[in-house]
KOLBATI-18059 format. One record per residue (C-alpha): residue number from 1; x, y, z. Coordinates in steps of 0.02 Angstrom, whole numbers, plus 50000, padded with zeros to 5 digits. Example, Ala and Ser with C-alpha at 12.3 -4.5 7.8 and 13.67 -1.06 7.14 Angstrom:
+-----+-------+-------+-------+
!  nr !    c1 !    c2 !    c3 !
+-----+-------+-------+-------+
!   1 ! 50615 ! 49775 ! 50390 !
!   2 ! 50684 ! 49947 ! 50357 !
+-----+-------+-------+-------+
! end
This chain:
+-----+-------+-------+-------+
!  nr !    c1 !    c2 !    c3 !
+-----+-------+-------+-------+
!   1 ! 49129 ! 49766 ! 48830 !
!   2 ! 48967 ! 49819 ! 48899 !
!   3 ! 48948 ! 49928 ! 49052 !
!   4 ! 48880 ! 49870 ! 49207 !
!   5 ! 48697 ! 49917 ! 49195 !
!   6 ! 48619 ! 50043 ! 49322 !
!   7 ! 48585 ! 49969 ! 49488 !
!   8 ! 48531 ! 50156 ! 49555 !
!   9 ! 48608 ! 50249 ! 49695 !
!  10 ! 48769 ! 50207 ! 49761 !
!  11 ! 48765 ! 50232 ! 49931 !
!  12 ! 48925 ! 50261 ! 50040 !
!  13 ! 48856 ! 50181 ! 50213 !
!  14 ! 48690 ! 50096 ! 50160 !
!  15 ! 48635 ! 50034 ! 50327 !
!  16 ! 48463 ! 49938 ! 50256 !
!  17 ! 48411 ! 49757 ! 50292 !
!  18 ! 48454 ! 49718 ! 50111 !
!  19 ! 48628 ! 49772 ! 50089 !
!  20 ! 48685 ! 49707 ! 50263 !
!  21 ! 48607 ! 49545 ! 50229 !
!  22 ! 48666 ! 49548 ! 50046 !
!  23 ! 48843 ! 49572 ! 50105 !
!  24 ! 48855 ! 49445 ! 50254 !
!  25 ! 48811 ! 49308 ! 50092 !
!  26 ! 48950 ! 49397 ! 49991 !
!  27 ! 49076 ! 49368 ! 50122 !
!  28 ! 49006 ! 49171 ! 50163 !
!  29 ! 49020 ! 49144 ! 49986 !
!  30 ! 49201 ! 49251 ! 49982 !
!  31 ! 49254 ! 49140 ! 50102 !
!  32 ! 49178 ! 48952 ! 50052 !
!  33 ! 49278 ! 49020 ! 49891 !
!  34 ! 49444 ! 49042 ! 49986 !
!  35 ! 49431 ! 48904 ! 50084 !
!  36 ! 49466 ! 48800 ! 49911 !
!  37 ! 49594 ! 48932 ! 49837 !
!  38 ! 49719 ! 48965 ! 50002 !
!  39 ! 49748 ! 48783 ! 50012 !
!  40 ! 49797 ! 48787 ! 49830 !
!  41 ! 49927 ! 48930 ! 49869 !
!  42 ! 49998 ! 48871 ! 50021 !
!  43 ! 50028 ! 48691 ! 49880 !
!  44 ! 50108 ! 48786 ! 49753 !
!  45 ! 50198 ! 48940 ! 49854 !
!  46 ! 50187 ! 48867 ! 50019 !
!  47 ! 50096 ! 49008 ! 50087 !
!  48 ! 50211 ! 49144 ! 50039 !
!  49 ! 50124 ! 49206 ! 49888 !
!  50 ! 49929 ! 49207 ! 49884 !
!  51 ! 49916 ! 49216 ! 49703 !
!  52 ! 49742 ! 49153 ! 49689 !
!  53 ! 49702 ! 49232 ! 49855 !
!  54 ! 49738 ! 49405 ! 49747 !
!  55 ! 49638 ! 49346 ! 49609 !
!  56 ! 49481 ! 49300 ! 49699 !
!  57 ! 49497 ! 49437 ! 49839 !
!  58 ! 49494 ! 49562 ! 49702 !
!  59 ! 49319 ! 49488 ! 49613 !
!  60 ! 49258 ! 49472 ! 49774 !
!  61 ! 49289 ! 49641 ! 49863 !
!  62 ! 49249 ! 49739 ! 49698 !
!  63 ! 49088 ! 49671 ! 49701 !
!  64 ! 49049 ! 49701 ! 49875 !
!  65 ! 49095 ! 49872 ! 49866 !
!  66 ! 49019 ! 49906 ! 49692 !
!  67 ! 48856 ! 49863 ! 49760 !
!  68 ! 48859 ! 49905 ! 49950 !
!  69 ! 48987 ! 50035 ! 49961 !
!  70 ! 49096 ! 50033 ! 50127 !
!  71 ! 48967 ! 49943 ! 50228 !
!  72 ! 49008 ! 49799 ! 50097 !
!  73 ! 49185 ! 49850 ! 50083 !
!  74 ! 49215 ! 49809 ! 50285 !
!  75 ! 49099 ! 49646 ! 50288 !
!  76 ! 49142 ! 49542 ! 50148 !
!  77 ! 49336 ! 49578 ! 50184 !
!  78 ! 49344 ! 49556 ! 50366 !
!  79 ! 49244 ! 49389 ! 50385 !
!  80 ! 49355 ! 49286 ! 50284 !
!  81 ! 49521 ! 49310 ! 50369 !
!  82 ! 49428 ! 49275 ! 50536 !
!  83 ! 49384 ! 49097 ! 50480 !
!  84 ! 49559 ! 49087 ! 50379 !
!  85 ! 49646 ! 49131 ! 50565 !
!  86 ! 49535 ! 48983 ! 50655 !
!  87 ! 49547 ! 48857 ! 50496 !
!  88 ! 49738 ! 48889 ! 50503 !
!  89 ! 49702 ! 48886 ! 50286 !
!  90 ! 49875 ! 48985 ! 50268 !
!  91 ! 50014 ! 49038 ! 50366 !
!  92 ! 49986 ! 49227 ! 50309 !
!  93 ! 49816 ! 49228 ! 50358 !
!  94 ! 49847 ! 49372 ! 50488 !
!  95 ! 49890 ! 49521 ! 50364 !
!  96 ! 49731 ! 49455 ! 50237 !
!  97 ! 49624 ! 49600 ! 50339 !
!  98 ! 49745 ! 49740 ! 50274 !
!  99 ! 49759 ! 49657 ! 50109 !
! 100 ! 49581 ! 49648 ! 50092 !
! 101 ! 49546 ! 49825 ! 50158 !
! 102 ! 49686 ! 49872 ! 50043 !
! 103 ! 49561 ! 49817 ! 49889 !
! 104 ! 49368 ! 49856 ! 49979 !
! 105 ! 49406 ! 50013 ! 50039 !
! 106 ! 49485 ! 50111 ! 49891 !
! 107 ! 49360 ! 50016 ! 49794 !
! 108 ! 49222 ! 50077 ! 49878 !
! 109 ! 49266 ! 50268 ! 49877 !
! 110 ! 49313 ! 50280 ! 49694 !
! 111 ! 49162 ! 50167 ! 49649 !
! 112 ! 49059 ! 50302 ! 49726 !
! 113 ! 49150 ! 50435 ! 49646 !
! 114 ! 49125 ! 50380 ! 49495 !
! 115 ! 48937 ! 50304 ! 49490 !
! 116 ! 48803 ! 50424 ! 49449 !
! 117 ! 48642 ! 50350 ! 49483 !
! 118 ! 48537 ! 50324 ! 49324 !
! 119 ! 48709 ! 50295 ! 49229 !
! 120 ! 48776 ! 50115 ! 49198 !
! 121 ! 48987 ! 50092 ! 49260 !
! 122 ! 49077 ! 50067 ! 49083 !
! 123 ! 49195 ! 49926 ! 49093 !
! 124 ! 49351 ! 50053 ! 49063 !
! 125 ! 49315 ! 50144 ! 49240 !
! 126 ! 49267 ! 49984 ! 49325 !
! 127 ! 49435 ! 49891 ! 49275 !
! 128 ! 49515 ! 50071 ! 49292 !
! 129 ! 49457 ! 50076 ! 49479 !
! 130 ! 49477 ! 49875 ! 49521 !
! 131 ! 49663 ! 49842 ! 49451 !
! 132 ! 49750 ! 49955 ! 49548 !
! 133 ! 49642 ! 49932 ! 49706 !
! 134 ! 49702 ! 49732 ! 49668 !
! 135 ! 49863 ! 49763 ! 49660 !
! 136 ! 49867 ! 49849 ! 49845 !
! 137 ! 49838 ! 49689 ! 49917 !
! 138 ! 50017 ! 49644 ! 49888 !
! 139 ! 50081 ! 49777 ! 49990 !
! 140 ! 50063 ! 49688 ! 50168 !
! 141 ! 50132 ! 49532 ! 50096 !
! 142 ! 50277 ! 49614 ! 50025 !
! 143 ! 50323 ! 49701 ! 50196 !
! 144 ! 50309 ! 49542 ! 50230 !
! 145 ! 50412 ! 49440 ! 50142 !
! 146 ! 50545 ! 49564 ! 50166 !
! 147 ! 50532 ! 49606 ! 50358 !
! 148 ! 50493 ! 49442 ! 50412 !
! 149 ! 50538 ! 49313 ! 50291 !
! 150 ! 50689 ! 49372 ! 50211 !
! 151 ! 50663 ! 49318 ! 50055 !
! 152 ! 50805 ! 49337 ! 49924 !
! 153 ! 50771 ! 49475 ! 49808 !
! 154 ! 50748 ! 49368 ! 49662 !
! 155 ! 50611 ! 49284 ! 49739 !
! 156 ! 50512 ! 49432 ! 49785 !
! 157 ! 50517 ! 49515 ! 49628 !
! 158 ! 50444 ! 49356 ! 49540 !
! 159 ! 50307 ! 49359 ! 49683 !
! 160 ! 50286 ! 49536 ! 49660 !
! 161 ! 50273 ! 49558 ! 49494 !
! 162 ! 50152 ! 49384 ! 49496 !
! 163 ! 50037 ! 49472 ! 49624 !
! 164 ! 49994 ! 49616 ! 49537 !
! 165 ! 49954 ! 49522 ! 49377 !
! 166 ! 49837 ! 49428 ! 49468 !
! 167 ! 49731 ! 49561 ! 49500 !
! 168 ! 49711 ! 49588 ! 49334 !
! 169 ! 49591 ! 49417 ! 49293 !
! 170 ! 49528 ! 49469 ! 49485 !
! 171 ! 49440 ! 49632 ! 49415 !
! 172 ! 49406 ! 49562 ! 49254 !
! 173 ! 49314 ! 49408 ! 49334 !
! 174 ! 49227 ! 49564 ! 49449 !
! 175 ! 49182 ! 49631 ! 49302 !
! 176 ! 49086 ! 49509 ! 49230 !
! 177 ! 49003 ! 49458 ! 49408 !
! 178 ! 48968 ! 49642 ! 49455 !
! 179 ! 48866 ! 49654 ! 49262 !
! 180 ! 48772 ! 49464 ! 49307 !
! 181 ! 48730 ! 49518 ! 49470 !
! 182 ! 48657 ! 49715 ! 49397 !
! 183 ! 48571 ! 49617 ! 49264 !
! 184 ! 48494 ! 49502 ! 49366 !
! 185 ! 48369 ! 49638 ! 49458 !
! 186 ! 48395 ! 49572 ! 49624 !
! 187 ! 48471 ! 49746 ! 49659 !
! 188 ! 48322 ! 49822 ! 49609 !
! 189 ! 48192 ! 49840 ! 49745 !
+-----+-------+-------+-------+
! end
């Protein structure tokens, strides 16, 4: 696959007009997005599993942080569980700000580890960095379905195991979104 072409600097905290305005439209578009796919979880788990929640959350907040480090990290996850709370789009709404920090922020310090300005991101280290940052996300939701749920063991294996596939299409899907958007030369400025 082709790398991610170079998109310059990645800066940890970039406080310009451009990133903070680039990553407010991230997270309205992030959440327009889960709008659509929480209602579809809370039809086929009832709520319990976010399966595409994990899927789209982890395109999403890899490409936020990709491109705006933590300043994108912390804005495009923390606006959609806000409007998830007041839309009442899933009953788990509540732990989606740890889940999402639980992909942004990782995501955001290993992305800038790892990007060298003047250097595209290969596809091997993006999908290195954005699968296991993915898969994080089902942490809070398995404290939860143990603590507070008690769900039988069987059952949260199979939503276990389900979640952290998920994140698998997520950073793929990242992938390609993170290369479309560097390609584009809207970055570039």
């Amino acid at each position: 696959m082709e790398p991610i072409p170079d998109w310059g600097e990645h800066k940890l905290w970039p406080t310009d007009t451009r990133s903070l305005v680039s990553s407010v439209l991230l997270a309205i578009a992030f959440t327009a997005n889960m709008q659509i796919t929480e209602r579809i979880d809370a039809a086929t788990t009832g709520g319990a599993l976010m399966w595409l929640g994990i899927m789209f959350a982890t395109l999403w907040m890899l490409t936020g942080s990709t491109f705006f480090g933590l300043t994108g990290a912390l804005i495009v996850a923390n606006v959609n569980p806000f409007i998830a709370i007041l839309t009442a789009t899933a009953p788990l709404a509540p732990c989606f700000f740890v889940a999402n920090m639980l992909i942004s922020v990782p995501a955001a310090l290993l992305i800038h580890h790892v990007k060298k300005a003047g250097q595209a991101l290969p596809f091997k280290t993006f999908m290195a960095v954005g699968i296991p940052c993915g898969m994080l996300s089902v942490i809070p939701l398995f404290v939860i379905w143990v603590l507070l749920l008690n769900l039988p063991a069987q059952l949260i294996t199979v939503f276990t195991i389900w979640g952290l596939a998920m994140a698998i299409p997520g950073a793929f899907f990242g992938y390609l979104m993170c290369r479309y958007i560097a390609r584009s030369g809207v970055l570039i400025g």
